[in-house]
LOVEX-816477 format. One line per field, with one value per residue: residue number from 1; x, y, z of N, C-alpha, C in turn. Coordinates in nm, 3 decimals. Example, Ala and Ser with C-alpha at 12.3 -4.5 7.8 and 13.67 -1.06 7.14 Angstrom:
2
num = [1;2]
n_x = [1.319;1.285]
n_y = [-0.569;-0.225]
n_z = [0.780;0.708]
ca_x = [1.230;1.367]
ca_y = [-0.450;-0.106]
ca_z = [0.780;0.714]
c_x = [1.320;1.290]
c_y = [-0.330;0.003]
c_z = [0.780;0.787]
END
This chain:
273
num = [1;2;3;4;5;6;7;8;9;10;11;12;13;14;15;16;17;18;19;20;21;22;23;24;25;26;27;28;29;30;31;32;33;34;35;36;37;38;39;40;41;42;43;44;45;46;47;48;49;50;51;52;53;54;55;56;57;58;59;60;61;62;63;64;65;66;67;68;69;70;71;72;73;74;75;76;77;78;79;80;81;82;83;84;85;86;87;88;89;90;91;92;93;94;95;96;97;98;99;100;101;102;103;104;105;106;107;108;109;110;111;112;113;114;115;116;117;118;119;120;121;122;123;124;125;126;127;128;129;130;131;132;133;134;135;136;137;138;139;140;141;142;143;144;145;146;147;148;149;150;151;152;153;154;155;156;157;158;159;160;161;162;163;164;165;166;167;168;169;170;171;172;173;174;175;176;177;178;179;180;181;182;183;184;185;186;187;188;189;190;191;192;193;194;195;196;197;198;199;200;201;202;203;204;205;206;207;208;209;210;211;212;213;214;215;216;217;218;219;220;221;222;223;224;225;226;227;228;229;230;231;232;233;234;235;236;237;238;239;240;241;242;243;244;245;246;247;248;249;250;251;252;253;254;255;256;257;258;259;260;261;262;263;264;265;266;267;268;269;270;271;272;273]
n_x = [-3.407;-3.557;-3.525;-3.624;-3.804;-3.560;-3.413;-3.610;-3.575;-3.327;-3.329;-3.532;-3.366;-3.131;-3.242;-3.341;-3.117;-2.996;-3.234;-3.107;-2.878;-2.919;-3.049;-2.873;-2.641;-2.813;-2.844;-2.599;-2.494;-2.650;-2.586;-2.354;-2.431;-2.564;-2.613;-2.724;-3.010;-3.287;-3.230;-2.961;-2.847;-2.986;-2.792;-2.508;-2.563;-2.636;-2.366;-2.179;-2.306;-2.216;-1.962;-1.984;-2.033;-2.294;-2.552;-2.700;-2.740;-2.827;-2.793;-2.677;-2.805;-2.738;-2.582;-2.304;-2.142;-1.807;-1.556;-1.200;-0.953;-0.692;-0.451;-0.286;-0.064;-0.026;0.273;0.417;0.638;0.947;0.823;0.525;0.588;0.687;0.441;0.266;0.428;0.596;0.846;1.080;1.188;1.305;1.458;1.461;1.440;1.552;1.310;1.109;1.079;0.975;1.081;0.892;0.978;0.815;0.712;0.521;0.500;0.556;0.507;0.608;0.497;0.598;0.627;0.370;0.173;0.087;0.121;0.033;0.112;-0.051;-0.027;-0.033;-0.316;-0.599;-0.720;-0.962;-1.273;-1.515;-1.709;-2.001;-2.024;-2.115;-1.993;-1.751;-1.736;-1.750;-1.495;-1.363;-1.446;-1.351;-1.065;-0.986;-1.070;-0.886;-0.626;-0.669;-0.799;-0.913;-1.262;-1.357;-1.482;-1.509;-1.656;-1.801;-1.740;-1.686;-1.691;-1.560;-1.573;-1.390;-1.258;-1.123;-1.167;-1.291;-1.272;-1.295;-1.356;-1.295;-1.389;-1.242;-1.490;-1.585;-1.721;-1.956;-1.902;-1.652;-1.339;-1.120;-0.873;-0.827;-0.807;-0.894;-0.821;-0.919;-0.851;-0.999;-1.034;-1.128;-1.039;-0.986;-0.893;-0.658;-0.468;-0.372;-0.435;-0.351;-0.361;-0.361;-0.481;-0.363;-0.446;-0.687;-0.771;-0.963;-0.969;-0.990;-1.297;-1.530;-1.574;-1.749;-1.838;-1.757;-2.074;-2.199;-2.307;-2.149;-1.852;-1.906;-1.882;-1.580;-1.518;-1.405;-1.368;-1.190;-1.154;-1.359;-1.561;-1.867;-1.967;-2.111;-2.230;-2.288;-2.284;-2.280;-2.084;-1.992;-1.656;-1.406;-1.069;-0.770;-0.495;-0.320;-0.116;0.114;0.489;0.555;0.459;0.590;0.739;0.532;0.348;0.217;-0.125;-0.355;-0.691;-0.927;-1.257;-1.448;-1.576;-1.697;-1.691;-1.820;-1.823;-1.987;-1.867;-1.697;-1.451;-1.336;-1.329;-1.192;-1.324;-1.134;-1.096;-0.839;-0.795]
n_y = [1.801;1.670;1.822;1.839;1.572;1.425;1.480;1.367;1.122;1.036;1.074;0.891;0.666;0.718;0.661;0.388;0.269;0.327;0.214;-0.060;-0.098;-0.056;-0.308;-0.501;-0.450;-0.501;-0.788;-0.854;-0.842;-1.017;-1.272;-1.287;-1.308;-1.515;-1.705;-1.654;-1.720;-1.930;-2.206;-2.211;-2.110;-2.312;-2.519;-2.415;-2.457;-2.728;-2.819;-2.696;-2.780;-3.093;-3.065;-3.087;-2.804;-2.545;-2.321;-2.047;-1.769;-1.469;-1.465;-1.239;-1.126;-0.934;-0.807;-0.619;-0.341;-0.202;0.046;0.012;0.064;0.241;0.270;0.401;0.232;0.328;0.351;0.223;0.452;0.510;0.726;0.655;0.439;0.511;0.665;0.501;0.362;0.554;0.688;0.590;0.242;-0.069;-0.132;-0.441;-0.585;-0.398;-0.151;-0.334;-0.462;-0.347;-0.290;-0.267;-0.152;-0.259;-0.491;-0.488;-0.460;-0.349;-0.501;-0.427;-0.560;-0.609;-0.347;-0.244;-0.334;-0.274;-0.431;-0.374;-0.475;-0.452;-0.599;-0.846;-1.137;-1.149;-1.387;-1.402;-1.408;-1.235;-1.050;-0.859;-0.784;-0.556;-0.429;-0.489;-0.317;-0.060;-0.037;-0.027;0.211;0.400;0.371;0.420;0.713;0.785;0.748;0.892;0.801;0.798;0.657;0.768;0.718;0.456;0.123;-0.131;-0.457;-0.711;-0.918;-1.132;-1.363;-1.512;-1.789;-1.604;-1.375;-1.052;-1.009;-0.734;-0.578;-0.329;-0.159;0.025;0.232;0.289;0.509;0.339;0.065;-0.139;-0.140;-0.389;-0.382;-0.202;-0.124;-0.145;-0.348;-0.461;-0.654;-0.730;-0.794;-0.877;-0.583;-0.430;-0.282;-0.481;-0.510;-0.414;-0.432;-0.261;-0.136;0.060;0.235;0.533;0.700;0.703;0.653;0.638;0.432;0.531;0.427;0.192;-0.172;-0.492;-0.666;-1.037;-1.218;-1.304;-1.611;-1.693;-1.630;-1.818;-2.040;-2.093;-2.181;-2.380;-2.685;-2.743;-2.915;-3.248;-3.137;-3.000;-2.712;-2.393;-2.111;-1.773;-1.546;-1.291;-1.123;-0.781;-0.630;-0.407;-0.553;-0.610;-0.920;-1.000;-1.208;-1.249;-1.236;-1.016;-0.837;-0.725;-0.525;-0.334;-0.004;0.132;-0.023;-0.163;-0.222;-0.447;-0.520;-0.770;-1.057;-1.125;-1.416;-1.538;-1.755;-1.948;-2.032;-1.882;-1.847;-1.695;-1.628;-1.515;-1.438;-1.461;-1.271;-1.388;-1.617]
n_z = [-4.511;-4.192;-3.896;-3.671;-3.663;-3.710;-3.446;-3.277;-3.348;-3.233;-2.986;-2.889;-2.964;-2.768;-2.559;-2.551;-2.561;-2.321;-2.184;-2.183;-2.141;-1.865;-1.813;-1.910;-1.698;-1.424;-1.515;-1.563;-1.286;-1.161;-1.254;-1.167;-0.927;-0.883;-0.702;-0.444;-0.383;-0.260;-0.273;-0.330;-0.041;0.123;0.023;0.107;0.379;0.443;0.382;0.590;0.793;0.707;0.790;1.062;1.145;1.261;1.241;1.386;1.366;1.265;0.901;0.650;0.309;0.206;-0.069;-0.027;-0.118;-0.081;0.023;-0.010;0.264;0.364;0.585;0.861;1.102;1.435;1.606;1.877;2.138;2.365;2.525;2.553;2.722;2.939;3.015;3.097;3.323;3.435;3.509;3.595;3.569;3.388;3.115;2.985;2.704;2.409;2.366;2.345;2.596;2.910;3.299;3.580;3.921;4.091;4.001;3.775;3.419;3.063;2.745;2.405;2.108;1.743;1.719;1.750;1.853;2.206;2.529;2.897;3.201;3.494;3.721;3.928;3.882;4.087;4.238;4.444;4.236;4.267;4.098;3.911;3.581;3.510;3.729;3.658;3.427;3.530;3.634;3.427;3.288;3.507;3.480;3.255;3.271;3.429;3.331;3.095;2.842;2.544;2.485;2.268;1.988;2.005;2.077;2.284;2.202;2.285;2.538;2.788;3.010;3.200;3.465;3.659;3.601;3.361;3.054;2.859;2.549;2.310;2.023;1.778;1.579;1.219;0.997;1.024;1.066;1.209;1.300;1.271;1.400;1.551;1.885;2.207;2.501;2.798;3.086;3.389;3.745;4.057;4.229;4.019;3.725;3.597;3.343;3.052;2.704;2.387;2.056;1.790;1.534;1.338;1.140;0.877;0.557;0.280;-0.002;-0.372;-0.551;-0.507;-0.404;-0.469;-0.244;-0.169;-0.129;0.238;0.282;0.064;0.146;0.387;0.319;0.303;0.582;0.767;1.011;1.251;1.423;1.584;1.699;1.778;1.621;1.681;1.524;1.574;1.550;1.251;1.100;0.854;0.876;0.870;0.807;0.815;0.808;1.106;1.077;0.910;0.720;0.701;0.887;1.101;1.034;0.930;0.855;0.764;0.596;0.387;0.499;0.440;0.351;0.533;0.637;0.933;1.181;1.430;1.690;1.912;2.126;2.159;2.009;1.696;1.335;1.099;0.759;0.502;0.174;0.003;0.112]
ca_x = [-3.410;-3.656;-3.420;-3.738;-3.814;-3.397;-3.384;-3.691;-3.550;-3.220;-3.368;-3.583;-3.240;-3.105;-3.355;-3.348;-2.958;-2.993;-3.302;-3.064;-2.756;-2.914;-3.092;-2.729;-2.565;-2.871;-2.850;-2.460;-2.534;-2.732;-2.522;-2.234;-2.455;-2.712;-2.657;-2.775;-3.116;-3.284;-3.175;-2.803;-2.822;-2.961;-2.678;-2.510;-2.631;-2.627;-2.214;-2.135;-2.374;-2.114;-1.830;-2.065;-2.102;-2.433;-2.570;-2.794;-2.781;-2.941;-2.686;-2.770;-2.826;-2.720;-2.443;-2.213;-2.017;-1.723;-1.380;-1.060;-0.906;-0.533;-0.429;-0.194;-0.080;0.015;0.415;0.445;0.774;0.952;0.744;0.406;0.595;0.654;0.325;0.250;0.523;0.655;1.030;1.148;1.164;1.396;1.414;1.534;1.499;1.576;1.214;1.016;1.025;0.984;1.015;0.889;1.053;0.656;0.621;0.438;0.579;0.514;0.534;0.555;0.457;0.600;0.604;0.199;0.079;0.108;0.055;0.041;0.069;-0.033;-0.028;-0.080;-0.447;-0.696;-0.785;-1.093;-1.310;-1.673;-1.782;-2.055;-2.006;-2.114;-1.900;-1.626;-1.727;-1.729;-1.416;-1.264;-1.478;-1.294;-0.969;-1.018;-1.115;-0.742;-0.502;-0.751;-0.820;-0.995;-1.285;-1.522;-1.490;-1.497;-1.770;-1.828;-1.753;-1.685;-1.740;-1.556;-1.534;-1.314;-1.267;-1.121;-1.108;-1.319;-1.206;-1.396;-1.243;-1.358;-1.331;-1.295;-1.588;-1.532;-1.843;-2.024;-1.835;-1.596;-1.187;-1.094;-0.710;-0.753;-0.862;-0.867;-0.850;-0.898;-0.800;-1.015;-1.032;-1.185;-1.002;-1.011;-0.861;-0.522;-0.381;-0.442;-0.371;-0.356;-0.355;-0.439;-0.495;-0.347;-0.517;-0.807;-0.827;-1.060;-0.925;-1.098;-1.381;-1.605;-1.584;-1.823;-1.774;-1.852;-2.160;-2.185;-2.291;-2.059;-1.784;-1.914;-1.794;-1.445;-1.498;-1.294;-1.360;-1.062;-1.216;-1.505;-1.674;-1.953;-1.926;-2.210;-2.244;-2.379;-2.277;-2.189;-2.082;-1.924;-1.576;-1.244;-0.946;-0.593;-0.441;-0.140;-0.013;0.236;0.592;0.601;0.368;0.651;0.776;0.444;0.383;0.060;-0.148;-0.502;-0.802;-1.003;-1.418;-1.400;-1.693;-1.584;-1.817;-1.850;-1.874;-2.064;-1.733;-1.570;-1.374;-1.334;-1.267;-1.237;-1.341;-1.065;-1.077;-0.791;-0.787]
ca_y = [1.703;1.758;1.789;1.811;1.461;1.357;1.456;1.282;0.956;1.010;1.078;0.762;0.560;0.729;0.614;0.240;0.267;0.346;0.046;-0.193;-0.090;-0.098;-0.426;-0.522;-0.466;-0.601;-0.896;-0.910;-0.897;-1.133;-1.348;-1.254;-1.348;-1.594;-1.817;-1.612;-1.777;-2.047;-2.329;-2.214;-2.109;-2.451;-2.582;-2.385;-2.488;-2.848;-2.815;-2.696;-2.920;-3.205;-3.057;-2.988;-2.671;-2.520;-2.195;-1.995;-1.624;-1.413;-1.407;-1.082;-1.189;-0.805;-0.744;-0.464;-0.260;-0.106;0.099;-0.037;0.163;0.251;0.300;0.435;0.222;0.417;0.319;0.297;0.456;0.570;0.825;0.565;0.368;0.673;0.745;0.394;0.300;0.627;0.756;0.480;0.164;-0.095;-0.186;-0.557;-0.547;-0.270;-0.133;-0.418;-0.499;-0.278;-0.359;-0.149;-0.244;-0.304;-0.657;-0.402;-0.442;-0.350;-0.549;-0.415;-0.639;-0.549;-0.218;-0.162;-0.377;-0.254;-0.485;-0.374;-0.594;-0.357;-0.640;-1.021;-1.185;-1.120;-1.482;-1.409;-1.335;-1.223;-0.949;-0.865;-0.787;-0.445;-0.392;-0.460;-0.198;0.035;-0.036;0.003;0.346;0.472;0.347;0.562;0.831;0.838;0.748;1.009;0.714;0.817;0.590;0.821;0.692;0.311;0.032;-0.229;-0.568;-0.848;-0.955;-1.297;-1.384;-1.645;-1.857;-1.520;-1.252;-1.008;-0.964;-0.621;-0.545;-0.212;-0.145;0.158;0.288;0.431;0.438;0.237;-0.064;-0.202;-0.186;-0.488;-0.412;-0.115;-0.225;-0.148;-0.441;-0.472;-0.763;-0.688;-0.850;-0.790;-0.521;-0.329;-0.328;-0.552;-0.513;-0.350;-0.479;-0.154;-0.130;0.184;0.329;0.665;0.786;0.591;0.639;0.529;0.449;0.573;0.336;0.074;-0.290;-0.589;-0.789;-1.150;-1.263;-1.409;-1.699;-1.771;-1.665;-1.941;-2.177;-2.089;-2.215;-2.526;-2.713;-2.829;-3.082;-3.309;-3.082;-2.888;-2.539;-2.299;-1.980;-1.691;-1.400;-1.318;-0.924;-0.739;-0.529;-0.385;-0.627;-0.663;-1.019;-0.995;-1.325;-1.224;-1.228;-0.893;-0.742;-0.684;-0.362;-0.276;0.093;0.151;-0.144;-0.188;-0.288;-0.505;-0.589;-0.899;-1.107;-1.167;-1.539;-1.510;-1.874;-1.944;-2.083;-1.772;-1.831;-1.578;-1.680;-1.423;-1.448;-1.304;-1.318;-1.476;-1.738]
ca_z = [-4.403;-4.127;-3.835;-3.557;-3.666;-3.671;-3.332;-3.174;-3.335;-3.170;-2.822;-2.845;-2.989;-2.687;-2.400;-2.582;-2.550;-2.177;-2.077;-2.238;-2.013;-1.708;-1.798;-1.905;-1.567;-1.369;-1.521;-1.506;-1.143;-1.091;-1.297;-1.036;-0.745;-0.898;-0.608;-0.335;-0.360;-0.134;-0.312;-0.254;0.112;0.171;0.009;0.189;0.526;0.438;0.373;0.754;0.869;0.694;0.879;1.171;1.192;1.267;1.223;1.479;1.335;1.108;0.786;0.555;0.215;0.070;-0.154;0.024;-0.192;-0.027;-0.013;0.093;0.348;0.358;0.779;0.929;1.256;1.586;1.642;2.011;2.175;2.496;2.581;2.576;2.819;3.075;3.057;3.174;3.433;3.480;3.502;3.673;3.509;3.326;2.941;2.963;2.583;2.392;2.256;2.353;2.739;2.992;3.402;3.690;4.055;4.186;3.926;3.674;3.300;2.908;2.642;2.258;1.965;1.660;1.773;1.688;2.024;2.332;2.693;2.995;3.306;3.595;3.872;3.945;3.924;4.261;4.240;4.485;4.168;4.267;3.999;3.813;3.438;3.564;3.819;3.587;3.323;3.603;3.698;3.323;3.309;3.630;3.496;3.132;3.325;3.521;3.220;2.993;2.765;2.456;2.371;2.172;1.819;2.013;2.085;2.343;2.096;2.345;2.708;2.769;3.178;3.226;3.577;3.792;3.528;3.327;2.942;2.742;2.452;2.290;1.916;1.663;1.463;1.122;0.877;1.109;1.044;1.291;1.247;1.348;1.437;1.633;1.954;2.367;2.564;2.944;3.202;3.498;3.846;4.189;4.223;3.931;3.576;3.615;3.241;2.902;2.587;2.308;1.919;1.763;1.376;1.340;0.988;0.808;0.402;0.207;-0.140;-0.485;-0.602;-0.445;-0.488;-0.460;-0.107;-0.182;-0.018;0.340;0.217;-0.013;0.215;0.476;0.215;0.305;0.682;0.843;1.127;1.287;1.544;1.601;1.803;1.704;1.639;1.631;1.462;1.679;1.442;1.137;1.027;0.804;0.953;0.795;0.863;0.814;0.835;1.098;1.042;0.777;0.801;0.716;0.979;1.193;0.957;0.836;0.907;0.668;0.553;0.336;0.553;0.362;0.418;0.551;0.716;1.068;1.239;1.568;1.716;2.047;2.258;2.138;1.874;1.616;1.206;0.969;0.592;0.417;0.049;-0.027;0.179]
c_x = [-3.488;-3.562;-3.507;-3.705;-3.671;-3.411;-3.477;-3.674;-3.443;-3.216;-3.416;-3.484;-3.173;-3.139;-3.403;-3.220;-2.969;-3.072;-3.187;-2.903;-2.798;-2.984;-2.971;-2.655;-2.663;-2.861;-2.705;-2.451;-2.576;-2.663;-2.427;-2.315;-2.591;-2.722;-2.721;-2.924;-3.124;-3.237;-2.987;-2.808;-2.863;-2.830;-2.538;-2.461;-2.560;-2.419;-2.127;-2.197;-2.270;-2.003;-1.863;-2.078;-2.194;-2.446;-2.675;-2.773;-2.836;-2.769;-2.754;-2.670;-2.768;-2.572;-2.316;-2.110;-1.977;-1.597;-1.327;-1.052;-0.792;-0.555;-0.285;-0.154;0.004;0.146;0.436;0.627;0.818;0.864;0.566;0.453;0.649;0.531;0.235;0.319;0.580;0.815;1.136;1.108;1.300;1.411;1.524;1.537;1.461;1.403;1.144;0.954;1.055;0.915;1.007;0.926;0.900;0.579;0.554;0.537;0.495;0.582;0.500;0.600;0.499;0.553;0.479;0.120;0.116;0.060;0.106;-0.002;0.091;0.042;-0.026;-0.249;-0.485;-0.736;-0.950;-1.192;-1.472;-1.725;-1.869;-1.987;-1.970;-2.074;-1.791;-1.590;-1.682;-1.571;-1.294;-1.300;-1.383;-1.124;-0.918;-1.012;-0.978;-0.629;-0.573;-0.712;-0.918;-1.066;-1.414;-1.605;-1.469;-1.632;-1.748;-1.779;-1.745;-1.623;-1.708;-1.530;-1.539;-1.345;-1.233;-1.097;-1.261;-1.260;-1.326;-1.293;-1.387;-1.320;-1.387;-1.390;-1.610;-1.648;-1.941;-1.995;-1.687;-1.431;-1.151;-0.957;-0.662;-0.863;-0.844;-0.925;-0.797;-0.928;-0.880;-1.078;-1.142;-1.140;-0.970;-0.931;-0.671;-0.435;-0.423;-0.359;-0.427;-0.284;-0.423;-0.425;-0.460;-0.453;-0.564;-0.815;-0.854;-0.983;-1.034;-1.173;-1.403;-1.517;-1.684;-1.734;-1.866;-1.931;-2.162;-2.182;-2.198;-1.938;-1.782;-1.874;-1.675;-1.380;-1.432;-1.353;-1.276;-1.045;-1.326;-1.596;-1.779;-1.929;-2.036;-2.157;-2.300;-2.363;-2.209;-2.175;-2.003;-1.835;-1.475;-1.184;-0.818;-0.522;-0.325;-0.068;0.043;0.365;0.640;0.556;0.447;0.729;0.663;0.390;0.206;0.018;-0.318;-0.566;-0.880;-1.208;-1.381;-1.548;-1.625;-1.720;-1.735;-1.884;-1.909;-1.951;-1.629;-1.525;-1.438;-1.261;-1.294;-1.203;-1.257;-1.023;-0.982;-0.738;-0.848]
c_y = [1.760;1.695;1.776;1.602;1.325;1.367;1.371;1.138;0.956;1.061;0.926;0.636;0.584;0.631;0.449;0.225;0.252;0.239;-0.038;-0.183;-0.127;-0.240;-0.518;-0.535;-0.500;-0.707;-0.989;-0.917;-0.959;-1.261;-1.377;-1.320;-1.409;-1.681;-1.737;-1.647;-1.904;-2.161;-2.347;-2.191;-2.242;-2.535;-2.583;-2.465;-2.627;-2.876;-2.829;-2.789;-3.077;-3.193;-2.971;-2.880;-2.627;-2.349;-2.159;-1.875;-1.602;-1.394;-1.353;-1.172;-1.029;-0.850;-0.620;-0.483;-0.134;-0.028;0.032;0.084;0.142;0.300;0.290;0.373;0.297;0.341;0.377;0.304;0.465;0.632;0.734;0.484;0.418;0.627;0.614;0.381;0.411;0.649;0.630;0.345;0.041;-0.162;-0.295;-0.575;-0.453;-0.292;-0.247;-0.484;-0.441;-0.306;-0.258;-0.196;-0.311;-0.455;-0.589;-0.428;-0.408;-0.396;-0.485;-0.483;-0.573;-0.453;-0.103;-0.266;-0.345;-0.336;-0.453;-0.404;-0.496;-0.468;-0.795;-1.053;-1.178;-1.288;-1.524;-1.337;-1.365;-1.092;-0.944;-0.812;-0.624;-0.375;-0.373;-0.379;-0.065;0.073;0.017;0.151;0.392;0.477;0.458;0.679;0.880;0.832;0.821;0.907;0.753;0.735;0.638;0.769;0.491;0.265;-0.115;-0.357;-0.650;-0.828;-1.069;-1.283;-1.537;-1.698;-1.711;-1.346;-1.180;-0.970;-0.870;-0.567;-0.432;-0.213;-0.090;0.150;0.341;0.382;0.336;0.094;-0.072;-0.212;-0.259;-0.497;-0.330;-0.139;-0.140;-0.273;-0.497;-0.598;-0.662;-0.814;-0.816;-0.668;-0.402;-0.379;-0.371;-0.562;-0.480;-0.397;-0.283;-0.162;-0.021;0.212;0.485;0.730;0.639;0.671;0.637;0.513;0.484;0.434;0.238;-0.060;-0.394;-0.684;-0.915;-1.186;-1.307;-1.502;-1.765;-1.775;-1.801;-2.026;-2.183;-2.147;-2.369;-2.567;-2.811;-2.909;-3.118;-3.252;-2.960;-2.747;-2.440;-2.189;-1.916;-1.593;-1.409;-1.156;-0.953;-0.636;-0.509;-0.493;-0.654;-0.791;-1.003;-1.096;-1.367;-1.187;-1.102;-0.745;-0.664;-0.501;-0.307;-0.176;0.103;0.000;-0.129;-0.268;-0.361;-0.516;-0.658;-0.960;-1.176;-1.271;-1.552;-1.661;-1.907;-1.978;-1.965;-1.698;-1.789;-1.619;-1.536;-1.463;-1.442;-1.359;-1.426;-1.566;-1.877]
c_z = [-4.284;-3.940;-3.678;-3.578;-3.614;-3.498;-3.243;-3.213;-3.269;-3.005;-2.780;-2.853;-2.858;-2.508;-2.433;-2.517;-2.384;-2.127;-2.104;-2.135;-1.939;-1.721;-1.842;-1.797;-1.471;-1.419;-1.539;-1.354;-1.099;-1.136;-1.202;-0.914;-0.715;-0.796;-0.521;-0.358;-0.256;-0.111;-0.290;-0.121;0.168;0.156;0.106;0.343;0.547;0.409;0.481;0.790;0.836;0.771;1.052;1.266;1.173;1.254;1.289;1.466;1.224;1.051;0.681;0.456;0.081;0.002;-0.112;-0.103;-0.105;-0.051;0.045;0.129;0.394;0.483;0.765;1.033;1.393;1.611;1.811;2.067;2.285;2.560;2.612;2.696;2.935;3.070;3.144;3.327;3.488;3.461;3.529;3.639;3.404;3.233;2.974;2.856;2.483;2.287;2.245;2.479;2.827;3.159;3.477;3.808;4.116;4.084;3.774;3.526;3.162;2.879;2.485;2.137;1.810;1.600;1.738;1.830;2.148;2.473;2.798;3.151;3.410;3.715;3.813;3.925;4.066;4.219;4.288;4.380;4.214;4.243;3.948;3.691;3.475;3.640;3.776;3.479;3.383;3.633;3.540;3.302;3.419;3.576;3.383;3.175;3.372;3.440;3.102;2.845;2.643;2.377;2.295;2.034;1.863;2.077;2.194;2.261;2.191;2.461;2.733;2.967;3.202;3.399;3.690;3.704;3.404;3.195;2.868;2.657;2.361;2.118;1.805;1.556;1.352;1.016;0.901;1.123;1.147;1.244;1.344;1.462;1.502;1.751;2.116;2.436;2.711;3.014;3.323;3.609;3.932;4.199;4.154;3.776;3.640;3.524;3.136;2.815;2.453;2.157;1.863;1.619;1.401;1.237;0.912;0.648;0.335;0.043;-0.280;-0.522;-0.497;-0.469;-0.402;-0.356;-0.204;-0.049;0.140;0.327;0.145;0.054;0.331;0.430;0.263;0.471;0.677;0.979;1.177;1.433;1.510;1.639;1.742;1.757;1.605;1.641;1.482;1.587;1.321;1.054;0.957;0.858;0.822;0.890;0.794;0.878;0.895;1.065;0.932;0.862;0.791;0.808;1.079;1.177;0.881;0.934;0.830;0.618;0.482;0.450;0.432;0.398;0.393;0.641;0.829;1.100;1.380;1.644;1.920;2.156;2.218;2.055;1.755;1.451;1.114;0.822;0.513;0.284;-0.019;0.024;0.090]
END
């Protein structure tokens, strides 16, 4: 038997074996995500447009493949609400409302949100945007606020108030549920809202996000009124509105496509919805 010859047929049976896989799982992929062409994003398009919603961003047409990510959330206790109000202070209910004699109080949310109401509204509101970043910088700076591993995300300025809400960075993608969020006035920052991730995750193996696109399918519009579509990312998120959020200590982040709508309001994707 001429065993030269054996082996150069079972290299070339080899390197057939192998095109035919990968032209095997390209073309199970594409099978998986044959709509993402033009003829579906019109479709698409033309869908919101029935329940008129409009679209005015760029929506990415990739495929992300990601990890879930198992979190830890930050359990706030006594000692968080010292460090706020100080020594002096009085828990009207136990482990959830805390008053200071000067009007000042915390509130904690199934004991993973933290609010704290320094003061009343300055009603005389005449700020810039920039005046009021300054003023949340200065405020960081005095309660040694750590936002290294956080991001600018949203700027809303209501009738006498300043809302910036800041939020954690991990893998360049956005955790939706851990959060700093400042109330500021004339005067300076007037109340913080706080949600924090202790330990981030990642679990073994990828998986296939469904499209943007195809998630947009899963939108509602629950008035007449038109609703445009200013953004449209991809973040981690955790659904709180479960009844069990109130004892949940660890929880899976999911990728989730968060839409960003021009009056505000905020819808997230989330698979099984």
């Amino acid at each position: 038997m001429n065993w030269n010859k054996a082996k150069t047929i079972l290299i070339i049976a080899f390197i057939i074996l192998n095109i035919f896989l990968i032209y095997a799982v390209n073309e199970n992929n594409k099978q998986n995500y044959e709509g993402l062409d033009d003829r579906f994003i019109k479709k698409v398009e033309e869908n919101l447009a029935e329940k008129n919603i409009i679209i005015e961003a760029e929506i990415a047409k990739e495929i992300y493949k990601m990890p879930l990510l198992e979190v830890k959330y930050r359990i706030f206790q006594e000692k968080d609400v010292s460090y706020f109000l100080g020594d002096k202070y009085e828990e009207r209910i136990e482990e959830e409302y805390f008053v200071k004699d000067n009007g000042s109080y915390i509130k904690i949310e199934n004991n993973k949100k933290l609010t704290y109401n320094i003061r009343g509204i300055n009603e005389a509101f005449n700020i810039s945007e920039e005046e009021g970043l300054k003023f949340v910088e200065d405020f960081i700076k005095i309660k040694k606020i750590n936002l290294e591993n956080y991001e600018l995300d949203s700027k809303i300025t209501e009738e006498n108030i300043h809302i910036f809400t800041y939020k954690r960075i991990y893998e360049n993608k956005i955790l939706e549920n851990d959060y700093y969020r400042f109330i500021v006035d004339s005067d300076g920052v007037a109340g913080i809202e706080v949600q924090n991730i202790e330990t981030v995750e990642p679990k073994e193996g990828l998986i296939y996000v469904t499209s943007a696109y195809e998630s947009l399918l899963r939108l509602k519009n629950e008035s007449d009124n038109k609703k445009i579509i200013k953004e449209v990312e991809i973040c981690y998120y955790t659904n709180e509105n479960t009844l069990e959020w109130e004892n949940i200590v660890r929880a899976n982040m999911d990728p989730t496509w968060k839409v960003v709508f021009k009056d505000g309001d905020i819808k997230y994707l989330i698979e099984t919805e």
